[in-house]
C-alpha positions in Angstrom: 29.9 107.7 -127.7 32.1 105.2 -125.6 35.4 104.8 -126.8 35.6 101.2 -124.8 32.5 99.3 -124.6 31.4 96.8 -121.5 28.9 94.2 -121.7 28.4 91.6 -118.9 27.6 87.9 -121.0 27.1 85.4 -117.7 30.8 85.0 -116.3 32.4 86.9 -119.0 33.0 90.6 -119.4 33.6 91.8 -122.4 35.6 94.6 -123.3 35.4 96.4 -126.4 37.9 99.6 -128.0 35.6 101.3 -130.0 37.3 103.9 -132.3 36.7 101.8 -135.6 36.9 104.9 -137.4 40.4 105.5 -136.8 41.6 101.5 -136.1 41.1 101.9 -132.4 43.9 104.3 -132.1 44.4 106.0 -128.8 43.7 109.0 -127.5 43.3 110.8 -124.4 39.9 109.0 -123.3 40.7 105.7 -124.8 43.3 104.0 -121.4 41.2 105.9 -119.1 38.0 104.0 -120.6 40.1 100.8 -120.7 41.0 101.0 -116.9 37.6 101.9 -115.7 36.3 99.0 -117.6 38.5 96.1 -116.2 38.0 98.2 -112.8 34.2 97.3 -113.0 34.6 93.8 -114.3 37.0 93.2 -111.4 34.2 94.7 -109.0 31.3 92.4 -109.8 31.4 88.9 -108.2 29.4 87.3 -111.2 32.7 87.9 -113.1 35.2 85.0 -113.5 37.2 86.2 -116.6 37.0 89.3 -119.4 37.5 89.5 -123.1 39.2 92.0 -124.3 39.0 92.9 -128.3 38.9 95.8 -130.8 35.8 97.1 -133.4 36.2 97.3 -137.1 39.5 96.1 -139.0 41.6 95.6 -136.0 42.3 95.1 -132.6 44.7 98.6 -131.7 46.8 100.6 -134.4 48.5 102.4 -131.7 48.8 106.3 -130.3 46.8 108.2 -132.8 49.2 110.2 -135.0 46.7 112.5 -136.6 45.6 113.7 -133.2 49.6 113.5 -131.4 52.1 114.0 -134.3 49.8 115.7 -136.2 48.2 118.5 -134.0 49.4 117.5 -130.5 47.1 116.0 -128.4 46.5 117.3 -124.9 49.0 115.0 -123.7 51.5 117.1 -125.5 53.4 114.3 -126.4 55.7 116.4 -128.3 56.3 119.6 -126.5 58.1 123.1 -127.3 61.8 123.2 -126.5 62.7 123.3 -123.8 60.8 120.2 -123.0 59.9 119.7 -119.6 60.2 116.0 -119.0 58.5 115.4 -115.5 55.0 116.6 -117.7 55.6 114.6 -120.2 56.5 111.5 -117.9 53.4 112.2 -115.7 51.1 111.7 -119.1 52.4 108.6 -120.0 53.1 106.9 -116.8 49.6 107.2 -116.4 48.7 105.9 -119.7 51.0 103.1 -118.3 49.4 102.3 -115.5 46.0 102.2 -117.1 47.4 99.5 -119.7 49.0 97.6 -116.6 45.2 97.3 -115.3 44.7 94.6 -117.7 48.0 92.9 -115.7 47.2 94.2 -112.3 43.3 93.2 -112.7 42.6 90.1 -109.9 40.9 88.2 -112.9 42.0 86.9 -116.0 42.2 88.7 -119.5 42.2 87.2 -122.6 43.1 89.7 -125.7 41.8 88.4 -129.0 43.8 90.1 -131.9 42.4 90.6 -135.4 44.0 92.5 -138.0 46.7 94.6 -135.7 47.9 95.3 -132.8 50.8 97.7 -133.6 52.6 100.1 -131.5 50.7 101.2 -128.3 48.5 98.6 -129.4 51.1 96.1 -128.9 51.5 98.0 -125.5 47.5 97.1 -125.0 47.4 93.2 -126.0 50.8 92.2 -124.3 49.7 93.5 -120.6 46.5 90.2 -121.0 47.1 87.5 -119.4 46.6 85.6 -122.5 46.6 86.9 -125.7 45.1 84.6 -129.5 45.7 86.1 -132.7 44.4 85.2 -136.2 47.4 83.8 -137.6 47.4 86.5 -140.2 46.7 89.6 -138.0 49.9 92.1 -137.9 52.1 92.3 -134.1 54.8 95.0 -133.5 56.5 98.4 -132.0 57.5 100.2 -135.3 58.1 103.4 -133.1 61.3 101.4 -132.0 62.9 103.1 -135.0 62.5 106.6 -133.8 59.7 108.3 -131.8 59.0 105.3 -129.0 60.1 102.9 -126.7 57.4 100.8 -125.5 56.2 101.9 -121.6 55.3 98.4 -120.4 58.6 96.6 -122.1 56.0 93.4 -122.0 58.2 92.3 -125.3 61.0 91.6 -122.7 59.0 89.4 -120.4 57.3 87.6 -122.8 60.3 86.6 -125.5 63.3 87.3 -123.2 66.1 89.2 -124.0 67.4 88.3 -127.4 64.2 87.7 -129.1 62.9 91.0 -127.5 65.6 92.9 -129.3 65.0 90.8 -132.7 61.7 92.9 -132.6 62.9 96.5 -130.8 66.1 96.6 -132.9 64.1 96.3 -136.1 60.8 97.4 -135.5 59.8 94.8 -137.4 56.3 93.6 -137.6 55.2 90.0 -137.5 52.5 87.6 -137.6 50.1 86.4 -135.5 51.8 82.9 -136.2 54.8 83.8 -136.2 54.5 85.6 -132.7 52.9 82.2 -131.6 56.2 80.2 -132.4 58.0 82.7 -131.1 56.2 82.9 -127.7 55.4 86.3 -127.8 51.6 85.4 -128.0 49.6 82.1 -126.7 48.4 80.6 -129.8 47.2 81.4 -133.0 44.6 80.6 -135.2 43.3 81.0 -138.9 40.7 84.2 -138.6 37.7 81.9 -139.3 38.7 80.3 -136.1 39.7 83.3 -133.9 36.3 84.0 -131.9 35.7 80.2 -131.8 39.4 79.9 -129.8 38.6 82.9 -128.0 35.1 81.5 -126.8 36.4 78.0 -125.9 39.0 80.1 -123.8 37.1 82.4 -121.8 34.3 79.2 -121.5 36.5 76.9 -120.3 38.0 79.2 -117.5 34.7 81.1 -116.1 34.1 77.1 -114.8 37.3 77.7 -111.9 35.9 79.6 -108.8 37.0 83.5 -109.2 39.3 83.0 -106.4 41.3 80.4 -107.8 41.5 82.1 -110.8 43.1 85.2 -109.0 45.2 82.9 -106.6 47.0 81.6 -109.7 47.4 85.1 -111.3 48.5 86.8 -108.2 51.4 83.8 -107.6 52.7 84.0 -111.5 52.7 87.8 -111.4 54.5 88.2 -108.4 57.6 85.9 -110.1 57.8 88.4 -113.3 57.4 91.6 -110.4 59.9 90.3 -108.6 62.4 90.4 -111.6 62.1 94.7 -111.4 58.8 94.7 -114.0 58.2 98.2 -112.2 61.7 99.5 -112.1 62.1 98.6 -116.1 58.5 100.5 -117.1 59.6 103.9 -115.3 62.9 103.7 -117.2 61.3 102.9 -120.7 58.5 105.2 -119.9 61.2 108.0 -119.4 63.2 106.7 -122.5 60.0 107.2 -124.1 59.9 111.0 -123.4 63.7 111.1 -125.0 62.7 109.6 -128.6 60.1 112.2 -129.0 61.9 114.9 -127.7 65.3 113.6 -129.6 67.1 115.2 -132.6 65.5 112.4 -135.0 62.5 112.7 -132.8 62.0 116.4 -133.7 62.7 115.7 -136.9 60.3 113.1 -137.0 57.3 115.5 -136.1 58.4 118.4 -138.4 58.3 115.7 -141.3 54.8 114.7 -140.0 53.4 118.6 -140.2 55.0 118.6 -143.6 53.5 115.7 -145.4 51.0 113.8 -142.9 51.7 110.9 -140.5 50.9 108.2 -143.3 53.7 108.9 -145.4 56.3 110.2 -142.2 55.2 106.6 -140.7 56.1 104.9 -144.2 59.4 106.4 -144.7 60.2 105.2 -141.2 58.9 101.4 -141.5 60.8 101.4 -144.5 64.1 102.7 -143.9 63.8 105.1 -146.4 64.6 108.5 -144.2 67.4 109.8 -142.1 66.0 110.9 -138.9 69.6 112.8 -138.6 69.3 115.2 -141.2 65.7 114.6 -142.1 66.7 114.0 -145.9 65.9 110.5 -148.0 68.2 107.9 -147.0 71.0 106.8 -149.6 69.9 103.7 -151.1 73.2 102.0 -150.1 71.7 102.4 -146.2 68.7 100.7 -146.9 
């Protein structure tokens, strides 16, 4: 079974994550899917713009812990001391890269967001070109606490710098209409709505010749590239090899083998744990 679907509806591709079963969550297969998909949507002339969305509760609920935190994926993540950091930088740069695709694709994206779009998720929907949200769906990069900095640091170019470190300094998670005032998002809408705003979308742009469409992309692109959009993802991308393989990051996978991702992922979201000694948190701290 495909973990990303592709379906060709007249101008529109759609693009579909497809691990319902675990909230989309990524694993290995999952960005490799992702880029091969917007690869042949990009390829086929009868193709003005693509859709991008998630089966079952949400749209993306991040790097799948069970599989990484849990057992250690292939990617390894989390490696033995001593940690080799070129191995780990090599996984995720190219889990990086096949995000950027969405970015980097000649044709428009659109990311419609139900539910969540958490952590890598977040990573995911930020690299469209346009992303709609039900106004009650769920946006944010918990792992900002400890275990992640986000590879694509989108949140920067999006929000700018304040705003982006509102959301990173906190991990907070917000709203699909708050992330819409904000201007982290294009718009939101009430859930009933969402495909309906999606649709009206994606119609109204597969009207503009395909090379317009990429013209326009290309020019607005180039102005956030030329700000150091590549220079800033290698950095976060190696930042994002140091919270794993951190004190607190260590500590934050020897909690996980102990009592599950769930409740390690709770305690952090919370503020209830001290990464540094890996004991509750005094209530005072909270």
């Amino acid at each position: 079974m495909p973990v990303v679907l592709y379906e060709k509806d007249g101008r529109i591709a759609r693009i579909t994550l497809n691990r319902p079963e675990v909230m989309n969550a990524i694993n290995d297969e999952l960005p490799v899917q992702l880029s091969d998909a917007l690869a042949q949507a990009d390829e086929d002339p009868d193709i003005h713009v693509m859709v991008l969305a998630g089966n079952g509760s949400g749209f993306c609920a991040g790097y799948d812990l069970a599989y990484y935190a849990e057992g250690n994926g292939a990617g390894e993540v989390t490696q033995s001391m001593p940690w080799d950091p070129i191995k780990d930088y090599s996984f995720m740069w190219r889990n990086t890269q096949h995000f950027m695709s969405l970015w980097r694709a000649m044709k428009p994206v659109i990311c419609k967001v139900h539910g969540f779009a958490v952590a890598g998720g977040s990573d995911i929907a930020l690299c469209a070109d346009l992303t709609i949200m039900a106004e009650d769906a769920q946006i944010g990069y918990m792992p900002a606490r400890v275990w992640g900095c986000p590879t694509t640091a989108m949140w920067v170019y999006r929000l700018g710098a304040e705003k982006a470190k509102r959301m990173l300094f906190t991990g907070d998670k917000i709203t699909g209409r708050e992330a819409a005032d904000l201007g982290l998002i294009l718009d939101a809408v009430p859930s009933d709505q969402l495909d309906d705003a999606v649709e009206a979308m994606a119609s109204r742009m597969a009207s503009v010749p395909v090379n317009q469409l990429a013209m326009q992309k290309m020019v607005i692109n180039q102005a956030i590239e030329q700000m150091g959009m590549m220079q800033t993802q290698r950095l976060a991308t190696v930042f994002d090899g140091i919270t794993r393989h951190s004190p607190e990051g260590i500590n934050f996978k020897t909690r996980t083998e102990e009592v599950g991702w769930k409740q390690t992922v709770a305690e952090r979201d919370q503020g209830t744990w001290d990464w540094t000694t890996n004991q509750e948190l005094p209530k005072r701290y909270r």
